[in-house]
N, C-alpha and C positions, 0 to 999 in steps of 0.2 A: 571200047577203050577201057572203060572199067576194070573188065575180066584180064586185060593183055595186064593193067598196070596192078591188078593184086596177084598175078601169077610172078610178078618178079617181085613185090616184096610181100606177098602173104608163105613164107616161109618160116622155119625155124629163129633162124639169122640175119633175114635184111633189118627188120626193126632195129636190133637192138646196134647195127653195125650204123643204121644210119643216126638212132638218137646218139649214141657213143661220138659217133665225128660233128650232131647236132652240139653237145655239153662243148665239146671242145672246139666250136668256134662261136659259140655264145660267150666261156670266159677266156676269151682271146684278148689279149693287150696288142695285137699285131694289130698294126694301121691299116691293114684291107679286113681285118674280121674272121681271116682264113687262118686260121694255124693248122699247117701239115700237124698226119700223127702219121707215127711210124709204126710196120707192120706191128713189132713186137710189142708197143704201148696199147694195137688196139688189142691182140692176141691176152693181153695181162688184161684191160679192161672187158674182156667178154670169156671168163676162164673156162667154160667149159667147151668152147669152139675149139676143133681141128685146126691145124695149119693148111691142111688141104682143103677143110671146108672156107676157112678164112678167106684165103686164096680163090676159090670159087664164086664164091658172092662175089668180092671184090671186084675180079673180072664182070660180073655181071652186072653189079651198079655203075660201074664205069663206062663199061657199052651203052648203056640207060643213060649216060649222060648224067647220073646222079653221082656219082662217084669221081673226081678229078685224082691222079696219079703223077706224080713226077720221080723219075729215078735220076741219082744222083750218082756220076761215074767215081767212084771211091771203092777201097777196099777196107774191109768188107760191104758188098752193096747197099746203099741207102734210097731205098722207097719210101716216098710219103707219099700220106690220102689224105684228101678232104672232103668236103662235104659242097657243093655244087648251089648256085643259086637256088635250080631246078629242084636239086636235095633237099636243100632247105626252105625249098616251099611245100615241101611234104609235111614240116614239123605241125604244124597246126590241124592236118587233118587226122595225124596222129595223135595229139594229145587229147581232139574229138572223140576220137577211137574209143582210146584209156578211158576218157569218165565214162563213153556207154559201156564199156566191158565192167567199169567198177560198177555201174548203176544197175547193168541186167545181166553180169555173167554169172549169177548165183543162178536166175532163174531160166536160162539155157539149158534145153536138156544134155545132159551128157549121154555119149554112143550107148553104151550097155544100161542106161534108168530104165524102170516101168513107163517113166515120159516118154521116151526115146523110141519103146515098142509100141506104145500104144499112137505119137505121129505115124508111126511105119506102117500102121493097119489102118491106119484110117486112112492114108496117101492110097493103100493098095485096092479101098474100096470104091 
């Protein structure tokens, strides 16, 4: 279960799409806690995402059951997303996450270091 649940959001974009819809129902004044965002408020909040990748994830936190979706019939269409119980019970083991990336991602070897070769030959002996 592990592996299934960092395959859908150990990517690029799921973090940053679910802390993004996490901020924005943290300072929500709506009486349930949920405030929809709208495609193009999350597109501005995360600037260097694709439309098509946007659109991607989205579809796939949503299938996750992390992601909730309502379209609203108007022209031009209005989509909003938010952020799911389920999604936001993610937030915590994310901000886990962060301090150990802040506490040991200096000393992580990166792909191409003398570190990075020298795991690789000891793995291979």
């Amino acid at each position: 279960m592990i592996c299934a649940t960092l395959d859908l959001i150990a990517n690029k974009w799921a973090v940053p799409i679910i802390l993004t819809l996490a901020r924005a129902r943290a300072a929500s004044p709506a009486p349930n806690g949920v405030p929809p965002l709208r495609f193009s408020e999350l597109s501005r909040a995360i600037p260097l995402i694709t439309q098509k990748e946007l659109t991607k994830q989205l579809r796939a936190l949503e299938t996750a059951g992390l992601v909730g979706r309502r379209v609203h019939a108007a022209v031009p269409p209005k989509v909003e997303y938010w952020l799911t119980d389920l999604g936001l019970s993610l937030r915590p083991v994310l901000d886990e996450l962060g301090k150990w990336a802040a506490k040991n991602g200096p000393r992580l070897a990166r792909p191409n270091s003398k570190q990075a070769d020298s795991a690789r030959q000891e793995a291979a002996e």
